[in-house]
PyMOL commands that place a pseudoatom at each C-alpha (Angstrom):
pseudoatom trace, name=CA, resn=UNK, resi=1, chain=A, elem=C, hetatm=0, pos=[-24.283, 428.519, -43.209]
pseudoatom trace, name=CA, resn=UNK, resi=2, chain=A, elem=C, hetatm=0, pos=[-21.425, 430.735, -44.344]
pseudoatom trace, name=CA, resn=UNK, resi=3, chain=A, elem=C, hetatm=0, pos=[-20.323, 430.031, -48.140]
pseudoatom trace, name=CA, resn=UNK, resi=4, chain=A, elem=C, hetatm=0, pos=[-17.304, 428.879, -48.917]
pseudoatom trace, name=CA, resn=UNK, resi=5, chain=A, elem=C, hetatm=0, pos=[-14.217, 431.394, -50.217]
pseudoatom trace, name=CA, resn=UNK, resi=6, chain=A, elem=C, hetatm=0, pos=[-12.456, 429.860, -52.855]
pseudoatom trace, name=CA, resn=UNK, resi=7, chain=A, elem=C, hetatm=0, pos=[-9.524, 429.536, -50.430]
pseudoatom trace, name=CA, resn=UNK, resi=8, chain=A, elem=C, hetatm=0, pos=[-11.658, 427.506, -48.191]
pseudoatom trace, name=CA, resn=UNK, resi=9, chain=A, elem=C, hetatm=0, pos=[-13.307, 425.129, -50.923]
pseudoatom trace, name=CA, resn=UNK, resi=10, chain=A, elem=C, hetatm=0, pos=[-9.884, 424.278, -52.688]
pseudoatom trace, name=CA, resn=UNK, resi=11, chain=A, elem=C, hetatm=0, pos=[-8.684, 423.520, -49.106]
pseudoatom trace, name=CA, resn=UNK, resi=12, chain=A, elem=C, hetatm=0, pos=[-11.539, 421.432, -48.634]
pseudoatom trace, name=CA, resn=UNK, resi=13, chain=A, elem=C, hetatm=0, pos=[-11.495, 419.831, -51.760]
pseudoatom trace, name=CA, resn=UNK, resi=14, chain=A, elem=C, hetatm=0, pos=[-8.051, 418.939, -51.219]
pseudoatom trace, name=CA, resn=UNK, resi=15, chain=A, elem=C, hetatm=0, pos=[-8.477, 417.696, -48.240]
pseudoatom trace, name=CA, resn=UNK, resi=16, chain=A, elem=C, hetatm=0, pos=[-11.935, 415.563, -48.318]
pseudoatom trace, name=CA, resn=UNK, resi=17, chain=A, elem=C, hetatm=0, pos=[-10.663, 412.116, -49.126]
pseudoatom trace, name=CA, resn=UNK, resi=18, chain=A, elem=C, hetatm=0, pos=[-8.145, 412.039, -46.556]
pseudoatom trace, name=CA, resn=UNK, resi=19, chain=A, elem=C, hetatm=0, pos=[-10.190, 413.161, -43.789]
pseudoatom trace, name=CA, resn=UNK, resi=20, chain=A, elem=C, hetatm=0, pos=[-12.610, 410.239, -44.170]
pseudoatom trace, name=CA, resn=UNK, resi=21, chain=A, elem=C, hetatm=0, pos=[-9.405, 407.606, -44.032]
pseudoatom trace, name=CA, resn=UNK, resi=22, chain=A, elem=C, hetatm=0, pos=[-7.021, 408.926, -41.508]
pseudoatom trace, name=CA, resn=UNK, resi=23, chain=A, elem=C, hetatm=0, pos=[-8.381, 408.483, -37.634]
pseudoatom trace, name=CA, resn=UNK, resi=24, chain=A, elem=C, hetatm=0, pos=[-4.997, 410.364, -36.028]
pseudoatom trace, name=CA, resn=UNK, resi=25, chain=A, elem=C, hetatm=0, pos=[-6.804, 411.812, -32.973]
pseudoatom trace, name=CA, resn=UNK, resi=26, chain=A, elem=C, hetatm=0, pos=[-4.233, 409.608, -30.557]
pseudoatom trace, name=CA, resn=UNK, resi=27, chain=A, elem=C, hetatm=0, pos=[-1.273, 410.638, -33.057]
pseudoatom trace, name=CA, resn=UNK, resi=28, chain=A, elem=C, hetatm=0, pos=[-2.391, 414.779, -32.508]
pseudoatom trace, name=CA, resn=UNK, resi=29, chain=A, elem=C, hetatm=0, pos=[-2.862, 414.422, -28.512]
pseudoatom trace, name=CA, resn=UNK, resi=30, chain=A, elem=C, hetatm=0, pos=[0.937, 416.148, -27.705]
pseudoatom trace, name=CA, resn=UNK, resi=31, chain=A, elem=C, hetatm=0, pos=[0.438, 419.189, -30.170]
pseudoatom trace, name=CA, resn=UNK, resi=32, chain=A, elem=C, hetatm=0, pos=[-3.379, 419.753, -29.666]
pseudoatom trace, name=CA, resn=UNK, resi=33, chain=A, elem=C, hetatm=0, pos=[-2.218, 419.938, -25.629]
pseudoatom trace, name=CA, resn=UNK, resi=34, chain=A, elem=C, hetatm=0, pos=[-0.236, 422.139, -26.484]
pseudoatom trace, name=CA, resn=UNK, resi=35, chain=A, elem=C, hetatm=0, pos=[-2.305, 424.191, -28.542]
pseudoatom trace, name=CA, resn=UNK, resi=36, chain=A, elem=C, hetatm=0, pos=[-4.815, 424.425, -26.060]
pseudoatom trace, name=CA, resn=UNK, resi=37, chain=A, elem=C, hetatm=0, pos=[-2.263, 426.936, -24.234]
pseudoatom trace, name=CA, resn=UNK, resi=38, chain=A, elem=C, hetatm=0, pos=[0.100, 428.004, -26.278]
pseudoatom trace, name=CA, resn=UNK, resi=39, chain=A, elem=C, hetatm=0, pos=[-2.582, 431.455, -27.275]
pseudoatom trace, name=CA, resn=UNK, resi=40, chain=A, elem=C, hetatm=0, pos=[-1.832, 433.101, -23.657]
pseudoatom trace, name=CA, resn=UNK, resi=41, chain=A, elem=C, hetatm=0, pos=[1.355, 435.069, -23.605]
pseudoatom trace, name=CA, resn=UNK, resi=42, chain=A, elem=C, hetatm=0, pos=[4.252, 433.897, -21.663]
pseudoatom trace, name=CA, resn=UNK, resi=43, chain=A, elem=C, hetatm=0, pos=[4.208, 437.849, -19.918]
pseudoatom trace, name=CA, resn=UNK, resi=44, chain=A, elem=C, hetatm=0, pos=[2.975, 441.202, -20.273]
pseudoatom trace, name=CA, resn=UNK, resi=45, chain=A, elem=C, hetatm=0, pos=[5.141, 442.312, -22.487]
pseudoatom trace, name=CA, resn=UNK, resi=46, chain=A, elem=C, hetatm=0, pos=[5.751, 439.361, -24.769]
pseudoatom trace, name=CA, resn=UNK, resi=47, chain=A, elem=C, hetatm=0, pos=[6.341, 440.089, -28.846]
pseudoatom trace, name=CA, resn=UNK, resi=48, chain=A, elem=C, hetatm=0, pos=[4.444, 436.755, -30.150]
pseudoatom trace, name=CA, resn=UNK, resi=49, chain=A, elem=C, hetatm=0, pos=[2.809, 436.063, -33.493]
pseudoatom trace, name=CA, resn=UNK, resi=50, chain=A, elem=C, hetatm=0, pos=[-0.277, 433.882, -33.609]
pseudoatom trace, name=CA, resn=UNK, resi=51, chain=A, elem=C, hetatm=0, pos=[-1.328, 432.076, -37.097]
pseudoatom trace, name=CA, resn=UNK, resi=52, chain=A, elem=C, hetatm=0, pos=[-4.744, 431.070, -37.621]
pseudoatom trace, name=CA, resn=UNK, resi=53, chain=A, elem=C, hetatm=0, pos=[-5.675, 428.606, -40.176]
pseudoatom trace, name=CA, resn=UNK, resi=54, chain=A, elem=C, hetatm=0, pos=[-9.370, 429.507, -39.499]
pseudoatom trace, name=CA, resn=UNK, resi=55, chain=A, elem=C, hetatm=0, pos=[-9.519, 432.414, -40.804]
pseudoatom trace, name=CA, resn=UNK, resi=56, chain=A, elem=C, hetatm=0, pos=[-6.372, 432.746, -43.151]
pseudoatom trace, name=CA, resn=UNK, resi=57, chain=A, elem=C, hetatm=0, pos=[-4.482, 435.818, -40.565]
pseudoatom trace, name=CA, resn=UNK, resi=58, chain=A, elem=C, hetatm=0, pos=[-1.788, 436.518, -39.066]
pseudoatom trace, name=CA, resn=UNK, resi=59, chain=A, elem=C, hetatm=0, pos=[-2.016, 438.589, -35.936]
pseudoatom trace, name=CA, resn=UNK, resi=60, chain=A, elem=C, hetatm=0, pos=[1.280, 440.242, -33.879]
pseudoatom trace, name=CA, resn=UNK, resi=61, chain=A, elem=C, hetatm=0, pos=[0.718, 440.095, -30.052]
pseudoatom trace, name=CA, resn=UNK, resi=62, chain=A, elem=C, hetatm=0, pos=[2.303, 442.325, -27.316]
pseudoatom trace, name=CA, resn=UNK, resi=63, chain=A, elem=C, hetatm=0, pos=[1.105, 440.532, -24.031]
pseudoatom trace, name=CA, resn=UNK, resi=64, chain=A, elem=C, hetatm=0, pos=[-2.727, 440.273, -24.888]
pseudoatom trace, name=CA, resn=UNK, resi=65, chain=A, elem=C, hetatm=0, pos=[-2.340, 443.684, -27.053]
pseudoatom trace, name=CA, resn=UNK, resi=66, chain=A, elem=C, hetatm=0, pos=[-3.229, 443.278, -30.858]
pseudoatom trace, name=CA, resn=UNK, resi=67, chain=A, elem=C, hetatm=0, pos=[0.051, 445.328, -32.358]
pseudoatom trace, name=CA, resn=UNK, resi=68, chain=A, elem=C, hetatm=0, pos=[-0.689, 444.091, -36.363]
pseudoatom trace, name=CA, resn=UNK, resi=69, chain=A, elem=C, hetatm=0, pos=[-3.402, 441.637, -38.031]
pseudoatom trace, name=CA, resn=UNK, resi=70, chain=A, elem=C, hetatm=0, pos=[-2.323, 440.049, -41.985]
pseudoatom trace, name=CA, resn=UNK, resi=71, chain=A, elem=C, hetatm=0, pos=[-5.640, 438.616, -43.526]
pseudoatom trace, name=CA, resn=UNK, resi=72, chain=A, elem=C, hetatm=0, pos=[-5.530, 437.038, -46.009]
pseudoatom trace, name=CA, resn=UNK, resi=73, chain=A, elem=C, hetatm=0, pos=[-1.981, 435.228, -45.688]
pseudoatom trace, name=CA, resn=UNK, resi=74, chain=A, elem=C, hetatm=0, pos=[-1.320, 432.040, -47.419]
pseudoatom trace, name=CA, resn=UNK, resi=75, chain=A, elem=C, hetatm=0, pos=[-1.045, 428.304, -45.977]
pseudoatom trace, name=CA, resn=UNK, resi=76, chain=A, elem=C, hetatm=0, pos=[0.135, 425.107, -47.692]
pseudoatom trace, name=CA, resn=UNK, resi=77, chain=A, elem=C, hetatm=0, pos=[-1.875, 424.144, -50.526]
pseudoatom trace, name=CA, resn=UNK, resi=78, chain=A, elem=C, hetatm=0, pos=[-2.590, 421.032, -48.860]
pseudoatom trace, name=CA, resn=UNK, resi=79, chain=A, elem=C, hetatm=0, pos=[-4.190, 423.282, -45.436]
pseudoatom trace, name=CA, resn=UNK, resi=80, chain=A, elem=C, hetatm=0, pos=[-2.773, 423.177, -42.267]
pseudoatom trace, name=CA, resn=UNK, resi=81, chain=A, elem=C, hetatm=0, pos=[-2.289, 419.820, -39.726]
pseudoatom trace, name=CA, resn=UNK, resi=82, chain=A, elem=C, hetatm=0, pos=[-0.770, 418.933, -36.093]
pseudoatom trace, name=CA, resn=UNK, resi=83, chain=A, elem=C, hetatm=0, pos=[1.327, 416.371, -38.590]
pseudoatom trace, name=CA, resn=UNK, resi=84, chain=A, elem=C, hetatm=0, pos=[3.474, 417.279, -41.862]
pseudoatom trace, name=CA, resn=UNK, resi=85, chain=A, elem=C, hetatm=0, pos=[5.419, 415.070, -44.207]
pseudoatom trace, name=CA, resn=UNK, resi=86, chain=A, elem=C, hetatm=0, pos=[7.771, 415.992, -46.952]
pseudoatom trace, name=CA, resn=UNK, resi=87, chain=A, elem=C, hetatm=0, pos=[6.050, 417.040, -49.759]
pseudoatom trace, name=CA, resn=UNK, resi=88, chain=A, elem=C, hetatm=0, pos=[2.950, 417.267, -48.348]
pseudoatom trace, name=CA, resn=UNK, resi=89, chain=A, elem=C, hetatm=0, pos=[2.224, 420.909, -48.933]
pseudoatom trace, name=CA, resn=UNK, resi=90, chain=A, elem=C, hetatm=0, pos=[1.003, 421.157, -45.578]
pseudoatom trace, name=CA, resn=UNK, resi=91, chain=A, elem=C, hetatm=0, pos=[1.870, 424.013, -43.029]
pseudoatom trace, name=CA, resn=UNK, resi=92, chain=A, elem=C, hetatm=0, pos=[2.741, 422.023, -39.460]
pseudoatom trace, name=CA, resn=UNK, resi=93, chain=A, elem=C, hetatm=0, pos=[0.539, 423.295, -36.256]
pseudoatom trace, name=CA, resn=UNK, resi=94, chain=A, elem=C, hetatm=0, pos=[2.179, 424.022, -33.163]
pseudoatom trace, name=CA, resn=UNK, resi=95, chain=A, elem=C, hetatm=0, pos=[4.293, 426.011, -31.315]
pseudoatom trace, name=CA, resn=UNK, resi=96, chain=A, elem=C, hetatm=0, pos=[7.713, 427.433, -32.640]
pseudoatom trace, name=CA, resn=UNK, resi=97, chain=A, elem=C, hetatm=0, pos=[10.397, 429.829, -32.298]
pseudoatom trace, name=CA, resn=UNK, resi=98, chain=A, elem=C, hetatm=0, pos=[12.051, 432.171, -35.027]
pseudoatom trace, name=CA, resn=UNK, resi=99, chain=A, elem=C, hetatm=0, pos=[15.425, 431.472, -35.579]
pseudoatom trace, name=CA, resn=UNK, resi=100, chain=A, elem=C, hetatm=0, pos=[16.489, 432.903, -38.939]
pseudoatom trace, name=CA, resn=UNK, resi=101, chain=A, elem=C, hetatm=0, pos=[16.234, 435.787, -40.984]
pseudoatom trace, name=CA, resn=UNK, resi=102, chain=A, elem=C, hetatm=0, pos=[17.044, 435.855, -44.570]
pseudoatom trace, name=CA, resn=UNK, resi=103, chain=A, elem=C, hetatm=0, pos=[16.943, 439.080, -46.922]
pseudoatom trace, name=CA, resn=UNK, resi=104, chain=A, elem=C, hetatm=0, pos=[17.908, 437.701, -49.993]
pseudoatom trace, name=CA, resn=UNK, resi=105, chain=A, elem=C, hetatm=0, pos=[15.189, 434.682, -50.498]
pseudoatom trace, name=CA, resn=UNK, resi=106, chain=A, elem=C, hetatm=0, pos=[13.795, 434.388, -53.588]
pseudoatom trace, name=CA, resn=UNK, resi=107, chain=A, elem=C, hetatm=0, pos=[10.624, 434.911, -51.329]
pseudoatom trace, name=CA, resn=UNK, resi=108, chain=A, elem=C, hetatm=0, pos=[11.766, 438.800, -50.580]
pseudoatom trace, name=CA, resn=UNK, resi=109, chain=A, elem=C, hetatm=0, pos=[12.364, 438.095, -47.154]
pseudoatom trace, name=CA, resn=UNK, resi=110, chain=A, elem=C, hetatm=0, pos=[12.474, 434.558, -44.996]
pseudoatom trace, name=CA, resn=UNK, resi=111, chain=A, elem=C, hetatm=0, pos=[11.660, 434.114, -41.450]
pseudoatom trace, name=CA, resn=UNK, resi=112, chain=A, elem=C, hetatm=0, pos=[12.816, 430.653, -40.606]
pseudoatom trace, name=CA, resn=UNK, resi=113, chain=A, elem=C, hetatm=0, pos=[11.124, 428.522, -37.584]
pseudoatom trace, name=CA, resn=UNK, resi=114, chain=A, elem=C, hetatm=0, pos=[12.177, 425.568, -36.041]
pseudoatom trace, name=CA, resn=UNK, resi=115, chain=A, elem=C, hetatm=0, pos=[10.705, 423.087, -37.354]
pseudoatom trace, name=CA, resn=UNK, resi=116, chain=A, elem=C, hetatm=0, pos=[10.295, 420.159, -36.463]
pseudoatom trace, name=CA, resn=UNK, resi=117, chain=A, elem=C, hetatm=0, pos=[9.982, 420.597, -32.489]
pseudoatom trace, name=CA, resn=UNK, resi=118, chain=A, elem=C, hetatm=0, pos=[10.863, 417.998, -30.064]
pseudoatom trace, name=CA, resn=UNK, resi=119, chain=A, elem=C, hetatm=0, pos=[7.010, 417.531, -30.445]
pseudoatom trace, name=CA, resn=UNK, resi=120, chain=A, elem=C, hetatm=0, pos=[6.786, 416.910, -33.519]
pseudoatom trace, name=CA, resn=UNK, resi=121, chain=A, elem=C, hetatm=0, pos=[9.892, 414.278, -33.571]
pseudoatom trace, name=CA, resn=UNK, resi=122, chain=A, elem=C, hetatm=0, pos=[8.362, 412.497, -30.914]
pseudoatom trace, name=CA, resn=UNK, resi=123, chain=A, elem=C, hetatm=0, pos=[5.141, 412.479, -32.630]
pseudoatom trace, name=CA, resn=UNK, resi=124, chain=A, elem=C, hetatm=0, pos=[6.648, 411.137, -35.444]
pseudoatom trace, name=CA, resn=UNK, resi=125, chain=A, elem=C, hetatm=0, pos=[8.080, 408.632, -33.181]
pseudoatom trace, name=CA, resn=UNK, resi=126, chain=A, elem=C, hetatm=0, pos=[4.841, 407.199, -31.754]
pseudoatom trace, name=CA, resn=UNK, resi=127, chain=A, elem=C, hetatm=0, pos=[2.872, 406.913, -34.807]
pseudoatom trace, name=CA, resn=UNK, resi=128, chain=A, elem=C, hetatm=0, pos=[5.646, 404.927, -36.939]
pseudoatom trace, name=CA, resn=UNK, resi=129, chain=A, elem=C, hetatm=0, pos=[7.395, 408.126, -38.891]
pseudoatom trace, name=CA, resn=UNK, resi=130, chain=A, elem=C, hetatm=0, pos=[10.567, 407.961, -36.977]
pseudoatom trace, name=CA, resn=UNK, resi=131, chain=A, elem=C, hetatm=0, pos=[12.463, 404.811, -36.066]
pseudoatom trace, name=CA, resn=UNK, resi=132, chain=A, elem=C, hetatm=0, pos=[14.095, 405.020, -32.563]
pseudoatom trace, name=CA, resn=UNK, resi=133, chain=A, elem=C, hetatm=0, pos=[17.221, 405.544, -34.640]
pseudoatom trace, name=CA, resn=UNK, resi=134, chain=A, elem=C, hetatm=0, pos=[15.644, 408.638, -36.552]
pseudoatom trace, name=CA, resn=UNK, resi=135, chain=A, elem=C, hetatm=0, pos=[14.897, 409.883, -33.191]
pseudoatom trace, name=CA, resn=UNK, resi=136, chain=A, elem=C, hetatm=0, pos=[18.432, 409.546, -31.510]
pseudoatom trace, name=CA, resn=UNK, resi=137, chain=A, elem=C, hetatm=0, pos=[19.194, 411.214, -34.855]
pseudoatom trace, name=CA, resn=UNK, resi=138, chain=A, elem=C, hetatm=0, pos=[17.556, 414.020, -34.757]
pseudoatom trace, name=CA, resn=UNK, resi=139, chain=A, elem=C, hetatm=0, pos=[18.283, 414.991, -31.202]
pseudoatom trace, name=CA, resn=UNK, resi=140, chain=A, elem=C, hetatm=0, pos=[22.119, 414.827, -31.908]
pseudoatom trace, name=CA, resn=UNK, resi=141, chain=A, elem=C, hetatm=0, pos=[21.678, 416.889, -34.971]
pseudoatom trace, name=CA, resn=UNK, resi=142, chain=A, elem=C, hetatm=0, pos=[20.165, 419.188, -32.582]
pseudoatom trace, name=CA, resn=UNK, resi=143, chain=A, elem=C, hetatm=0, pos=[22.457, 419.085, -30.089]
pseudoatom trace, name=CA, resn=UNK, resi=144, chain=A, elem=C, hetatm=0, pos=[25.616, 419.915, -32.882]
pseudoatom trace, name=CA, resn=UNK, resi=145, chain=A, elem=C, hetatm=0, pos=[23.960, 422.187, -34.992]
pseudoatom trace, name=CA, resn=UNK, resi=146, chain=A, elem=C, hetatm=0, pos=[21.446, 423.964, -32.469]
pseudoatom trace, name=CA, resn=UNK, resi=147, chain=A, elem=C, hetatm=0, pos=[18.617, 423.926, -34.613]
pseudoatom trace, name=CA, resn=UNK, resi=148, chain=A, elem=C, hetatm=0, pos=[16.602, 420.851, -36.295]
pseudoatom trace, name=CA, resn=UNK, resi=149, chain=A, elem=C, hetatm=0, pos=[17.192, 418.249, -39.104]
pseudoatom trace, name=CA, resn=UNK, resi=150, chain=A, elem=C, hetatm=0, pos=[15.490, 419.650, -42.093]
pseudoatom trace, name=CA, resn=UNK, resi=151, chain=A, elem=C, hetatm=0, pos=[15.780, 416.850, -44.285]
pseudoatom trace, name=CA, resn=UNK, resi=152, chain=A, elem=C, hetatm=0, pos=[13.989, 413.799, -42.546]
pseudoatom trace, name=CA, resn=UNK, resi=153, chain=A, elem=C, hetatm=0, pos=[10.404, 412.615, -43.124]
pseudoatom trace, name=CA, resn=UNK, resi=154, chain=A, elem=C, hetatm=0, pos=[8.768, 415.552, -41.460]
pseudoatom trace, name=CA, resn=UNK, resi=155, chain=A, elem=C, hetatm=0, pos=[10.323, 417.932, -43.812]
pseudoatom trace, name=CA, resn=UNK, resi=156, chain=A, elem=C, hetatm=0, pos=[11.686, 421.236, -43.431]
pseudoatom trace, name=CA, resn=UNK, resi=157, chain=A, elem=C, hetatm=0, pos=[12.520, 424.436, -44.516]
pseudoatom trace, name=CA, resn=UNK, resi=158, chain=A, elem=C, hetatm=0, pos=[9.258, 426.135, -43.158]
pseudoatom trace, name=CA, resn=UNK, resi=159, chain=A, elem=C, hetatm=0, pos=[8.924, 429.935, -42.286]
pseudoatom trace, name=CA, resn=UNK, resi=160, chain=A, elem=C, hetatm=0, pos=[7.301, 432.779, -42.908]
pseudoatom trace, name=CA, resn=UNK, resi=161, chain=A, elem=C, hetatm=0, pos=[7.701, 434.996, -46.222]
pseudoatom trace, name=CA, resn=UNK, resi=162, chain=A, elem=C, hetatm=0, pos=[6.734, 437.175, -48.690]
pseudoatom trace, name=CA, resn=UNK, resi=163, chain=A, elem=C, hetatm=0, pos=[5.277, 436.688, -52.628]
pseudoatom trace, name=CA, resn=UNK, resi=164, chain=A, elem=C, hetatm=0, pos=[8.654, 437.280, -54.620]
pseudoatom trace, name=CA, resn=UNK, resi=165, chain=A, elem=C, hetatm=0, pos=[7.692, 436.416, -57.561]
pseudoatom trace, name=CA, resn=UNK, resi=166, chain=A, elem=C, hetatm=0, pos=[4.790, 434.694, -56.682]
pseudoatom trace, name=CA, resn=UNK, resi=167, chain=A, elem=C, hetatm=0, pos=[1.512, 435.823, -58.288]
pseudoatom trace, name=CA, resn=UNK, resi=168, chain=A, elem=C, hetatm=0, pos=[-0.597, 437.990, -55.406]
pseudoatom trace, name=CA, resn=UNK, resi=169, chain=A, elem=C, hetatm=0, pos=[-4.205, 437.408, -57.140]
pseudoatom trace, name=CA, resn=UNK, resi=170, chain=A, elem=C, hetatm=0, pos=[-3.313, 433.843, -56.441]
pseudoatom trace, name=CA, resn=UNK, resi=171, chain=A, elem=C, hetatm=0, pos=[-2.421, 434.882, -52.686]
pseudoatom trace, name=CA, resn=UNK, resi=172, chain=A, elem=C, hetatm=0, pos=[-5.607, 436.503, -52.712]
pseudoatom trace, name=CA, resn=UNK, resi=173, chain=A, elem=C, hetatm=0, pos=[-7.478, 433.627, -53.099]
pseudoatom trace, name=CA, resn=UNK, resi=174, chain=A, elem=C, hetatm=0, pos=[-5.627, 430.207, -52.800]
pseudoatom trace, name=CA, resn=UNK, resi=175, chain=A, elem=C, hetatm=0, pos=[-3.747, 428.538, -49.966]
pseudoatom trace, name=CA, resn=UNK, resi=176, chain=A, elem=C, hetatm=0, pos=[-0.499, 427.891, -52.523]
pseudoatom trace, name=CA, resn=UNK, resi=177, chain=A, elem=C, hetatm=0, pos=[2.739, 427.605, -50.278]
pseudoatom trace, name=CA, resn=UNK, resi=178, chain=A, elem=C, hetatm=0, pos=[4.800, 423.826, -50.058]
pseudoatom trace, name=CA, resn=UNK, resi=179, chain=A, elem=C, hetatm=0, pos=[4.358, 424.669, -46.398]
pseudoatom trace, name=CA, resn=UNK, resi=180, chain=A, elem=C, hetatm=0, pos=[5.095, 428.166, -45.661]
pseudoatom trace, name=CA, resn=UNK, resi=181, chain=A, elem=C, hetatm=0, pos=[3.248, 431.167, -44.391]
pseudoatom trace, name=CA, resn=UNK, resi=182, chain=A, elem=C, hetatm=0, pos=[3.068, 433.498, -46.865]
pseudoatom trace, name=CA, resn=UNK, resi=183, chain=A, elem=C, hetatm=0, pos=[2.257, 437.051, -46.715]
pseudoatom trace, name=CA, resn=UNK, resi=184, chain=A, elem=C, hetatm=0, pos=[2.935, 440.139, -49.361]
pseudoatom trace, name=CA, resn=UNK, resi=185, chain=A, elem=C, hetatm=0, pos=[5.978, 441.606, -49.325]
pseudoatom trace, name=CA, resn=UNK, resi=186, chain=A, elem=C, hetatm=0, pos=[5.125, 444.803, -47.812]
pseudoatom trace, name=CA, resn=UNK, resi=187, chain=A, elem=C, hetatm=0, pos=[3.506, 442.749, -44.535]
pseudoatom trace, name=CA, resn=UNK, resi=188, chain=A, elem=C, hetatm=0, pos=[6.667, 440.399, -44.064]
pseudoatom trace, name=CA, resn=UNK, resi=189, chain=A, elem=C, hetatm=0, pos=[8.949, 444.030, -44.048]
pseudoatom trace, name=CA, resn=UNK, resi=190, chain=A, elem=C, hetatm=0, pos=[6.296, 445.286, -41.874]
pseudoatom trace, name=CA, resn=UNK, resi=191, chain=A, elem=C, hetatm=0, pos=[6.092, 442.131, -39.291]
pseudoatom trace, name=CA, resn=UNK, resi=192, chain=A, elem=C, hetatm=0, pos=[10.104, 441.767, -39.353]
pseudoatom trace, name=CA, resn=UNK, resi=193, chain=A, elem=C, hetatm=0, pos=[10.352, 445.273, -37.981]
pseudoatom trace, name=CA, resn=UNK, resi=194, chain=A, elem=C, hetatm=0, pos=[8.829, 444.113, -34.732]
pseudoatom trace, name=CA, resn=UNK, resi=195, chain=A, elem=C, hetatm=0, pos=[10.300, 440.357, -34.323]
pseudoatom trace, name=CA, resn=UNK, resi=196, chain=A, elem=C, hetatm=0, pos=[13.611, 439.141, -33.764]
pseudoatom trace, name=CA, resn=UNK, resi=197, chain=A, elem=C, hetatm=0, pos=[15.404, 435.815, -33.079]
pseudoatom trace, name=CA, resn=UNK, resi=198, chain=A, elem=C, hetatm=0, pos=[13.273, 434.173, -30.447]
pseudoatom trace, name=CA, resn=UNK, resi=199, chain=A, elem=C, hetatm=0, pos=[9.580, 435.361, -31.308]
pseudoatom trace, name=CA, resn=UNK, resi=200, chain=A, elem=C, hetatm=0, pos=[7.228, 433.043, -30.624]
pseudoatom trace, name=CA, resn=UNK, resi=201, chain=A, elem=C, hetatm=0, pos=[5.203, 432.077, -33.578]
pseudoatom trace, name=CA, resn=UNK, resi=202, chain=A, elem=C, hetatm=0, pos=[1.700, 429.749, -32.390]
pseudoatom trace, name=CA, resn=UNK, resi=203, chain=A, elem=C, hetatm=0, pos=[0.013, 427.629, -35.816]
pseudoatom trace, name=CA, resn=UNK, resi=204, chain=A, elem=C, hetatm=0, pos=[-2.913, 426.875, -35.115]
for i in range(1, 204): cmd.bond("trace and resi %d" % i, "trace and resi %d" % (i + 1))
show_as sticks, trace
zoom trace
């Protein structure tokens, strides 16, 4: 049996006594599906990014091609799950979409995702998170803004980013982000060179 990187062990540790409690196998059936596919490339030539909780890394896709692989990147300090709440500290799975780029973030540079998805709202729906009013809600903020509510139960406010500030022999060996995917500054210049509104970005 493999030991246990510090990064793995405070995950674990984190995560123990919840993991015993919370049976959400029905609640994780719609992003799980979707999981299950969302790794193959929509066509040859497709830009895509593919985060792997597994084994802390980033890796850049064209088509099937491996363009760029981050290891180790940073998670949410409370790991990585199919459902997030605010405050949480946990980095959502799923499928999403890039839709912003900032240059001035305190975290060097921000690549904004779209979180929540549809998927995730309606998750939120069926286990009790979201009223059917919080639902309607969401899908008209949608609809007028053309991106997603980021202050509702789920959260928001999740990308991916560089240290800043941030300390990187604590990125070298913690999962530390509120939610984000971190990597160092000189990786998030690097990846943002080959991405654009759009990319595909898989957490898995």
């Amino acid at each position: 049996m493999k030991p246990l990187s510090r990064r793995r062990f405070g995950q674990f540790a984190l995560l123990a006594p919840f993991t015993l409690l919370m049976g959400r196998e029905a609640q994780a059936n719609l992003i799980e599906a979707m999981l299950a596919r969302a790794h193959r490339p929509r066509h040859d030539s497709e830009v895509w990014i593919l985060v792997d909780d597994r084994d802390s890394s980033l890796s850049l896709y064209r088509g099937e091609r491996l363009l760029e692989r981050f290891s180790p990147i940073s998670l949410g300090r409370g790991g990585a799950d199919t459902m997030r709440t605010e405050g949480g500290n946990v980095t959502p799975k799923g499928e999403f979409r890039v839709n912003r780029f900032n240059r001035e973030s305190q975290w060097h540079i921000f690549v904004s995702l779209d979180y929540p998805t549809p998927s995730h709202a309606r998750m939120a729906l069926e286990s009790g998170l979201y009223t059917e009013q919080d639902y309607a809600d969401y899908f008209a903020y949608y609809r007028q803004h053309g991106y997603p509510p980021q202050r509702t139960v789920l959260g928001g406010f999740i990308g991916l980013h560089g240290l800043g500030r941030a300390d990187p022999e604590v990125h070298a060996s913690y999962h530390w982000t509120q939610g984000c995917v971190a990597l160092t500054d000189a990786q998030i210049e690097r990846l943002t060179e080959l991405i654009d509104i759009g990319t595909r970005v898989v957490i898995r």
